[in-house]
N, C-alpha and C positions, 0 to 999 in steps of 0.2 A: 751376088748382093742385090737381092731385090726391093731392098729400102736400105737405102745407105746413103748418105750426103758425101761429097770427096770434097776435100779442102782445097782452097786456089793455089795453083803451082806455087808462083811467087813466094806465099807464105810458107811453105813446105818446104822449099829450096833455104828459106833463112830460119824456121825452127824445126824444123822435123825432127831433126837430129836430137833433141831436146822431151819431145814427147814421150810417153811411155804409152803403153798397151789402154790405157784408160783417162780421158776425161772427163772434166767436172764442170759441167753446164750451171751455170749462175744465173737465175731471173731473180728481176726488180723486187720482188717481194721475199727473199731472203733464200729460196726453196734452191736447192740444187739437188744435181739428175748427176749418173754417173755412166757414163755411154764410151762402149767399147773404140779401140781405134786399130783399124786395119790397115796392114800398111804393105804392098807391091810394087814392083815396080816402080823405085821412087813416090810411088803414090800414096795419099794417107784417106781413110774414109770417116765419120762417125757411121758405126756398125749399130753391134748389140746394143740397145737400150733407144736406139735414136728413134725407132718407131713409138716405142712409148712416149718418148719426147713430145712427137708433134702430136698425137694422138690426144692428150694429156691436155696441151694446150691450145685443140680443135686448129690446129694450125690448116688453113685453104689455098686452094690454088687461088695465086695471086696475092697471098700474104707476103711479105718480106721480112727477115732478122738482119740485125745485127752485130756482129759477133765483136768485142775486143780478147784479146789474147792478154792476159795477167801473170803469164809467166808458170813453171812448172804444172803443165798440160790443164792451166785453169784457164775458163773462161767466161764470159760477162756478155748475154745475152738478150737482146731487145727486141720485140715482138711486136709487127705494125698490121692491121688486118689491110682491108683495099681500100680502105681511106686513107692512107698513111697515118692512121690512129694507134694508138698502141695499145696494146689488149689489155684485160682487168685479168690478173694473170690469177690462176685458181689455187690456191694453196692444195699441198698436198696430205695433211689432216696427219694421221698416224705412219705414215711413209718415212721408213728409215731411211730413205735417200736424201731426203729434207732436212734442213738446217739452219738456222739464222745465221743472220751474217753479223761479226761485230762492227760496230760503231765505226770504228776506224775505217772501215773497209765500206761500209755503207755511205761515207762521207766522200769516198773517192768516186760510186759511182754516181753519186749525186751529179760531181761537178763535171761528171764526163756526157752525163745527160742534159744539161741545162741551156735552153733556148729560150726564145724571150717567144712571150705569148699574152696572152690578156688574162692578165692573174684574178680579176677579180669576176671574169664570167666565164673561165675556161678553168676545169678540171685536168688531172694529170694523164686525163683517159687523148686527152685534146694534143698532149704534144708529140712534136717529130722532132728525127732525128738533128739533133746538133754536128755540125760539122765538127769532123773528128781530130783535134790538132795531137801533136807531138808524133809518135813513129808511124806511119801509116800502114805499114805493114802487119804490123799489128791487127788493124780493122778491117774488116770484110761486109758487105751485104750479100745477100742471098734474099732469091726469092722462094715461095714454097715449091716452085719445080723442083727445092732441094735434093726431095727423096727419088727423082726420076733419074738426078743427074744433072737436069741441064742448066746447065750458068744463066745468072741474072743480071747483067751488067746495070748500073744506074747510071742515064747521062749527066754528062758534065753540067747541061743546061736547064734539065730536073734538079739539081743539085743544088743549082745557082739560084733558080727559081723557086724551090723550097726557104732557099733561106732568107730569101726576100721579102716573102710571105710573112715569117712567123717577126720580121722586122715593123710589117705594118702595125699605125698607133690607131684605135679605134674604143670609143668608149660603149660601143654596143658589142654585144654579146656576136661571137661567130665563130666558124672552123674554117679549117684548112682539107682542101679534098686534091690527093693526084688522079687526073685523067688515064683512065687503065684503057686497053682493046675492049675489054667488053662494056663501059662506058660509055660507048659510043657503038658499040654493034647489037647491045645486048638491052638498051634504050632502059637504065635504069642507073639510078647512084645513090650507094648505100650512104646512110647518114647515119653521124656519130648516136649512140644510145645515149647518152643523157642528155645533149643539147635536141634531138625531138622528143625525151620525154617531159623536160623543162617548158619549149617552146613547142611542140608543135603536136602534140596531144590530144587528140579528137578530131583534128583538122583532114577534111579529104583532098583540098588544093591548097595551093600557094603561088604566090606571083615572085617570078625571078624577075630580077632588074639589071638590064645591062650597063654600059658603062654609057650608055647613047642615051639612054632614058627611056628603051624601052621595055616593055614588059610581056611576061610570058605566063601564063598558068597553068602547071605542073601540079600532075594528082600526086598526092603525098597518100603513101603506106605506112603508117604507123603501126608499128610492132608490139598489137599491148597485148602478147602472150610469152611466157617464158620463151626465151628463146631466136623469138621473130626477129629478123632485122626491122629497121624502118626505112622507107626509102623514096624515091622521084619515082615516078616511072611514065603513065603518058602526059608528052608534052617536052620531057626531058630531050631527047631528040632533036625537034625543033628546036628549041634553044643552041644545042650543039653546031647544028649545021648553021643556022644565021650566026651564029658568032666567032665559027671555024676553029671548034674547038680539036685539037692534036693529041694525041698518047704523050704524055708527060708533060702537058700543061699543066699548070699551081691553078685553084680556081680559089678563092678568101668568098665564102659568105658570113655576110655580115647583115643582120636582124635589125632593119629600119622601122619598120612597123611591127606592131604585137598585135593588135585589135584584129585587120586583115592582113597577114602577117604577109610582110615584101618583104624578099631577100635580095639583096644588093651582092652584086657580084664582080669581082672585081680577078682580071686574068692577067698571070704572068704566063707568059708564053715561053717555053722551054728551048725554040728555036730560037727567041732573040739573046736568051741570055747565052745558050753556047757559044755565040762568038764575040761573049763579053773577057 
């Protein structure tokens, strides 16, 4: 199986028995995928069709899904790229695997996506995941190592810290970023597509504002070609290290100034909340 994603024990151990030879992958925008399921060794994989899957959805290393379980090998998928953004997912046009979801069923995944955000500057591109209540077994995350194999576990303290996040009350415009490894080895952070084509659109720098009052300026790559990301790049580093930023820190900017645009930045620290 050389592109195959395996399902976590635990869930396997309390549905497998239940599954059949074929799943039906559910994204936000109605579309579902129908991807085979292999199953040894107590073990269960997505097979056939899963390569189209991510393929389909340019899914990257470092993206993360997802996944609830809905019962009779259905399930309800969510697509975050390395910002913890969730993708603008691409219809699939004439594709018989495609299919609108009805009302009913589109009103349940509403309420299992809803987090609180700032509705009046922030896009649907802007939200992360809600913490997932009722059976947890049900829900899984995965990172895009999906198709390698290798598990992506999310901390408790990322977790704790995301939701902390999307709880802040701010009447300016901002996003939500998680601190990935190459964030901080790789001296760049991608930023959401409509908030820099909104605000930050022509711009070659910006000043980051820490929580001290001080200030940093950070060359900004705006992506004005199909395709391009936009992003931090020199400067971003500096900032990281004075302000000892970690792999799974929440980072809130938030757009103080427009004219010479200051970004305020405010950190939840994923170590302090694990041993909340």
């Amino acid at each position: 199986m050389s592109f195959a994603q395996r399902l976590p024990e635990k869930f396997v151990s309390k549905f497998g028995d239940e599954l059949s030879t074929v799943a039906i992958l559910t994204v936000p925008n109605g579309c579902t995928w129908q991807v085979g399921l292999e199953k040894a060794d107590k073990k269960i994989w997505f097979h056939d069709g899963w390569k189209d899957f991510v393929e389909h959805h340019s899914i990257l290393h470092g993206y993360f899904l997802v996944f609830k379980y809905e019962g009779n090998s259905k399930f309800h998928v969510l697509i975050f790229d390395m910002t913890a953004t969730e993708i603008q997912y691409p219809s699939d046009g004439n594709d018989k695997r495609s299919k609108r979801l009805n009302s009913e069923y589109q009103n349940d995944i509403k309420e299992s996506r809803q987090c609180q955000v700032n509705d009046n500057e922030m896009s649907s591109e802007h939200e992360l995941p809600a913490k997932c209540e009722g059976d947890k077994e049900k829900f899984w995350r995965k990172s895009s190592d999906m198709f390698t194999g290798r598990k992506f576990e999310v901390s408790r303290g990322r977790e704790r810290a995301i939701q902390a996040a999307t709880k802040l009350k701010t009447r300016n415009p901002f996003f939500i970023s998680t601190i990935r490894p190459y964030n901080l080895y790789n001296s760049f952070l991608r930023l959401p597509a409509q908030f820099a084509k909104k605000y930050l659109s022509g711009l070659r720098f910006v000043r980051l504002e820490a929580s001290d009052g001080k200030q940093y300026h950070v060359r900004c790559c705006y992506g004005n070609t199909a395709g391009a990301p936009s992003t931090m790049g020199k400067g971003w580093t500096i900032f990281c290290r004075a302000n000892h930023l970690k792999e799974g820190d929440i980072c809130v900017f938030e757009l103080i100034k427009r004219e010479e645009v200051v970004l305020k930045i405010s950190i939840l620290r994923s170590d302090e909340y694990a041993g909340m």
